[in-house]
Structures are given as structure tokens and as C-alpha cells.
Backbone as a printed PyTorch tensor [residue, N CA C, xyz], in Angstrom:
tensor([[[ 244.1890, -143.9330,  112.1790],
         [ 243.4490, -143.5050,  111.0110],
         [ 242.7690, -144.7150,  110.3930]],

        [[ 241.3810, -144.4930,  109.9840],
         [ 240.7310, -145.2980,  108.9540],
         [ 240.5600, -145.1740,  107.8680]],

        [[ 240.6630, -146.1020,  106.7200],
         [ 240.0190, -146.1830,  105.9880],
         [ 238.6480, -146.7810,  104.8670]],

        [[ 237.7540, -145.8900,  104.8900],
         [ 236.8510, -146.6320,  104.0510],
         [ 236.7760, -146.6740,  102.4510]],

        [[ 236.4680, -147.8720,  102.1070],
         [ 236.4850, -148.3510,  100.4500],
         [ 235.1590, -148.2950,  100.1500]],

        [[ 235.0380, -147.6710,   98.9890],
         [ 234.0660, -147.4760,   98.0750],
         [ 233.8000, -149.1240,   97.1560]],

        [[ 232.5960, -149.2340,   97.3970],
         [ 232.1660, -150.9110,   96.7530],
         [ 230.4920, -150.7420,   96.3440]],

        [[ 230.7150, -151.3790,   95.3050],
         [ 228.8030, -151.7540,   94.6570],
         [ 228.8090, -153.0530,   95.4810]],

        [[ 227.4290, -153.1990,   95.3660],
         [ 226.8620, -153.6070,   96.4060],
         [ 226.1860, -154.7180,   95.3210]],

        [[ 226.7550, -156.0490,   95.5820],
         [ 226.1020, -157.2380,   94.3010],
         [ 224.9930, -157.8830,   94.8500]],

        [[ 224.9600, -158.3270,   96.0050],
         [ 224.1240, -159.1260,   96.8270],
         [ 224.0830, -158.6750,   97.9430]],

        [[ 222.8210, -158.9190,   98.2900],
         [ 222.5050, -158.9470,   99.5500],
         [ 221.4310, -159.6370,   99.8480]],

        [[ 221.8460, -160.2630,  101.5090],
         [ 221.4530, -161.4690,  102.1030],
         [ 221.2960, -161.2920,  103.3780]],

        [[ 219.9790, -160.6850,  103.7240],
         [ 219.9630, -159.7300,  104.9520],
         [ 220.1160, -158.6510,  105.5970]],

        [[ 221.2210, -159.3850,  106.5100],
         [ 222.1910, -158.3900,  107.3100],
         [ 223.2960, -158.7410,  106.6570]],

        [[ 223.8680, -159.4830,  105.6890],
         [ 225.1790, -159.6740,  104.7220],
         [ 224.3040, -159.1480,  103.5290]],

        [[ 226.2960, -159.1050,  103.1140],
         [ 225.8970, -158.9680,  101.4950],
         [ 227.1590, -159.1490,  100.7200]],

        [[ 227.5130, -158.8880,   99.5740],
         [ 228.6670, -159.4270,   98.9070],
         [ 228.8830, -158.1840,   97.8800]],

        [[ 230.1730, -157.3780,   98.1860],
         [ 230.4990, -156.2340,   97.2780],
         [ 231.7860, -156.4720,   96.7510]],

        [[ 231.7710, -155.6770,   95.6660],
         [ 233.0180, -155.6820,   94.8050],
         [ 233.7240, -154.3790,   95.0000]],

        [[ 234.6510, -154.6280,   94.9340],
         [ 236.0430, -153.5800,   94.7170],
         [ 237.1990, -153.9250,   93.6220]],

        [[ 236.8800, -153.1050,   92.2590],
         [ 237.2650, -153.6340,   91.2290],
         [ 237.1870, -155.2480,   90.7900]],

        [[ 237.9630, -156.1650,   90.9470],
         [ 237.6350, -157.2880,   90.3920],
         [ 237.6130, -158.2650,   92.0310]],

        [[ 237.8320, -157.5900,   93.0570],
         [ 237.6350, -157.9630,   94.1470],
         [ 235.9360, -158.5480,   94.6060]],

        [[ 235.8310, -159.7180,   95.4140],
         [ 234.2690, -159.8200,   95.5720],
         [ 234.5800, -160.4110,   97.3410]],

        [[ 233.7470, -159.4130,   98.3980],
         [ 234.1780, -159.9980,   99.5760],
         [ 232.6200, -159.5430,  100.1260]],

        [[ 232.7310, -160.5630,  101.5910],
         [ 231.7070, -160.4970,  101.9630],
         [ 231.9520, -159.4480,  103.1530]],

        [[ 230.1560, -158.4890,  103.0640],
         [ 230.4710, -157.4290,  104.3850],
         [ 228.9720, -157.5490,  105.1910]],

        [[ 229.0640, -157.0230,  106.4570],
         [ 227.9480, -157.0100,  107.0460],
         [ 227.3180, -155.6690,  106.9030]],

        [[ 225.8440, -155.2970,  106.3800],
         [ 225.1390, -154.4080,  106.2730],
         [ 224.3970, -153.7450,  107.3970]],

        [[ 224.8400, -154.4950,  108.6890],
         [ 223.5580, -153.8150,  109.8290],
         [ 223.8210, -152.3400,  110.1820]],

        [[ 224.8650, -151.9150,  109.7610],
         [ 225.2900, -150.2700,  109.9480],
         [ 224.4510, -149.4620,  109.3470]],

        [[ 223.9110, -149.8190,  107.9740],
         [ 223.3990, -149.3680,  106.7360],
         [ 221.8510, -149.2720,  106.6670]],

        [[ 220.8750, -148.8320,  106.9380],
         [ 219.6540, -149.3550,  106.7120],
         [ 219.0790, -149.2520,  104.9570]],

        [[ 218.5620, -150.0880,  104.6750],
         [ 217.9280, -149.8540,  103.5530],
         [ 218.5800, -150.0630,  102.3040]],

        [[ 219.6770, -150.9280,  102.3780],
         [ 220.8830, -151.4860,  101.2630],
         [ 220.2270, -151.9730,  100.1420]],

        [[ 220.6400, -151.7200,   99.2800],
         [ 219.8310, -152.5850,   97.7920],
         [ 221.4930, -152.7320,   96.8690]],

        [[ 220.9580, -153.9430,   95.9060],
         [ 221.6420, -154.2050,   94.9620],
         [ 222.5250, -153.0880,   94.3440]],

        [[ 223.3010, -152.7220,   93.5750],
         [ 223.5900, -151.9450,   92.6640],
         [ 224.1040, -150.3330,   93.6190]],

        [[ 223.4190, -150.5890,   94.7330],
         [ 224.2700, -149.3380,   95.6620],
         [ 225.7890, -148.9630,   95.6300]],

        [[ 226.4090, -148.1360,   96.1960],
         [ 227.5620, -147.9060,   96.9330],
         [ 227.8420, -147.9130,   98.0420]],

        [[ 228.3980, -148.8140,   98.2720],
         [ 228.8680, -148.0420,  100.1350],
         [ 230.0520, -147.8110,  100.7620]],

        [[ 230.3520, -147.3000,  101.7220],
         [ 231.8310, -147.3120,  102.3810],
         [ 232.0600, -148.8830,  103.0490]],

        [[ 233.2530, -149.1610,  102.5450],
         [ 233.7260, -150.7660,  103.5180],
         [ 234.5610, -150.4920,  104.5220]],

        [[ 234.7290, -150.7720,  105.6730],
         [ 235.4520, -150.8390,  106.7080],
         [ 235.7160, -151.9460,  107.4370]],

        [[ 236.6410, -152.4090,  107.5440],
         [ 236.9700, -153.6610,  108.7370],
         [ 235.2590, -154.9010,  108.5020]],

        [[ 234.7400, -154.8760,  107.1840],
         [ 234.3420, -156.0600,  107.0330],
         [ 232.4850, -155.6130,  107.2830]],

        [[ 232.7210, -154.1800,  107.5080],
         [ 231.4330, -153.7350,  107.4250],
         [ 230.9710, -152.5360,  106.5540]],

        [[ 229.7890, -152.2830,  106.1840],
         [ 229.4360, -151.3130,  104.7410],
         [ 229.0340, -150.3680,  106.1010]],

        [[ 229.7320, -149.0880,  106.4790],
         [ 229.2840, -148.0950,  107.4150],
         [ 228.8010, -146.9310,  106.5170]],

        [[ 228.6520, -146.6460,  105.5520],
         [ 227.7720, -145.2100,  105.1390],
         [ 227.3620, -145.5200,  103.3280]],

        [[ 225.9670, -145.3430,  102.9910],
         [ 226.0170, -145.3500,  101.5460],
         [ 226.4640, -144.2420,  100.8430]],

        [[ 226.8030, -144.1190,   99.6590],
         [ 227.4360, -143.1140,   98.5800],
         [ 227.1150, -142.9450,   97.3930]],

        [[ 227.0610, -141.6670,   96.7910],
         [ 226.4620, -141.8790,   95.1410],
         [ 227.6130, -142.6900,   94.5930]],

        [[ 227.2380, -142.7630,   93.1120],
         [ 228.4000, -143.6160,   92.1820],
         [ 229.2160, -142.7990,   91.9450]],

        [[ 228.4410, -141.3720,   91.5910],
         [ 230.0670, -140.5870,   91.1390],
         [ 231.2640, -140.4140,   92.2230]],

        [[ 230.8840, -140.3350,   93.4770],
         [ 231.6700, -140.0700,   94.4320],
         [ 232.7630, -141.3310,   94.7790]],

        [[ 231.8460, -142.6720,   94.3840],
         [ 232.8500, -143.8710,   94.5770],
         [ 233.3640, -144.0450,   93.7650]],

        [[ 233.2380, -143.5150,   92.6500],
         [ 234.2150, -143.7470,   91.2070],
         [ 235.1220, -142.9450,   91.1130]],

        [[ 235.1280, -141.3780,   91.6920],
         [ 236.2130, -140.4840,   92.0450],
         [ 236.9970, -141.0360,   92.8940]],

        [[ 236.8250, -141.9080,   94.2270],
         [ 237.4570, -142.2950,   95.1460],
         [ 238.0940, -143.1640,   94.7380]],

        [[ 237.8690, -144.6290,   93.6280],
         [ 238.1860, -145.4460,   93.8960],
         [ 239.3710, -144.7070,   92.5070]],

        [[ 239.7000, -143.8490,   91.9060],
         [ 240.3640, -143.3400,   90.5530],
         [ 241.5630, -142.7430,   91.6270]],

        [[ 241.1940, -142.1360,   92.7150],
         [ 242.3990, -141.8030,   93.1790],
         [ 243.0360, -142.5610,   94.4580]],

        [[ 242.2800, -143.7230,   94.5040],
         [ 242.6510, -144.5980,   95.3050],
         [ 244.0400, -145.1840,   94.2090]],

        [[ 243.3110, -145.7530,   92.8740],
         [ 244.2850, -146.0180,   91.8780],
         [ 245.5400, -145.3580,   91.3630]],

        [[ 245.3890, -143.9070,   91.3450],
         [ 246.2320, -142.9230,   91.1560],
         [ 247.3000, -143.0160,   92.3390]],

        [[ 246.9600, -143.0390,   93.3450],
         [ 247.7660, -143.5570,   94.7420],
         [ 248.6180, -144.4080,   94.5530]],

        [[ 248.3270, -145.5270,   94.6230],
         [ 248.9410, -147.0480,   94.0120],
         [ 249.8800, -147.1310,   93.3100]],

        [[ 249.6780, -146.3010,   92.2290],
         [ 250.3510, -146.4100,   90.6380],
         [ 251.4640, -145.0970,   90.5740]],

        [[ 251.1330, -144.4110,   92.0340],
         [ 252.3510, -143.5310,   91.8880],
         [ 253.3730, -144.5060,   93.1710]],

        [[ 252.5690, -144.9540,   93.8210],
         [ 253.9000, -145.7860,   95.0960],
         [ 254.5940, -146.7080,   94.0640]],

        [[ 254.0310, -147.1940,   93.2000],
         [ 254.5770, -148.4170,   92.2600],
         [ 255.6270, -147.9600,   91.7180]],

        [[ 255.3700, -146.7470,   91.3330],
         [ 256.5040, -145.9310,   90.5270],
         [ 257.7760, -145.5420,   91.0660]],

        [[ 257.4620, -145.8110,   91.9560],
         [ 258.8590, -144.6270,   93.1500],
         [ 260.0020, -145.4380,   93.3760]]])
């Protein structure tokens, strides 16, 4: 099984670019993606942005990504 992370998209530098995941800032490769801009969303995988996404959808994802977390923490 995979998973992809929901990330805005701060920079980009080509075929790189540099996204955040909450206070996270890592670098991913965009050549999966055509047509990447600043301020986007995309899915992260193994170090690459494979599909773009609206905001609401990455902000739902990344709330129950959190909700996830904060219930393993609990247990």
C-alpha cells in the first residue's frame, strides 16, 4: 500500500520544487505533474508530487491525516 501526502507547493525550480506539509518543508520532483505553479496542491509520494488537488480536498486530508495521529497517540 501507498501513501500520498497532500502539500502546497512553495517553490518551484523546474523539474523540482519545495513543498510543505504543515511546518514540514522538503524537496520533491515535479516531472509527474505538468503545469505546477506556486501556491498549488499536490499528492507527495516517495519524493515525488504524482497528481495535483484542490485545497479543500488537501485540507480534508491532511485534518484526518491529523485526526489519525492524535487518536494512535491516545491509545
Amino acid at each position: 500500500m501507498c501513501l500520498g501526502i497532500p502539500a502546497r507547493v512553495e517553490e518551484v525550480r523546474g523539474e523540482m520544487g519545495t513543498v510543505s506539509i504543515g511546518e514540514a518543508k522538503i524537496e520533491v520532483s515535479l516531472v509527474l505533474v505538468d503545469g505546477v505553479s506556486t501556491g498549488d496542491y499536490v499528492l507527495v509520494h516517495a519524493g515525488f508530487a504524482i497528481a495535483r488537488v484542490n485545497e479543500k480536498e488537501a485540507e480534508e486530508t491532511l485534518s484526518l491525516i491529523k485526526e489519525m495521529i492524535a487518536d494512535l497517540t491516545l491509545s
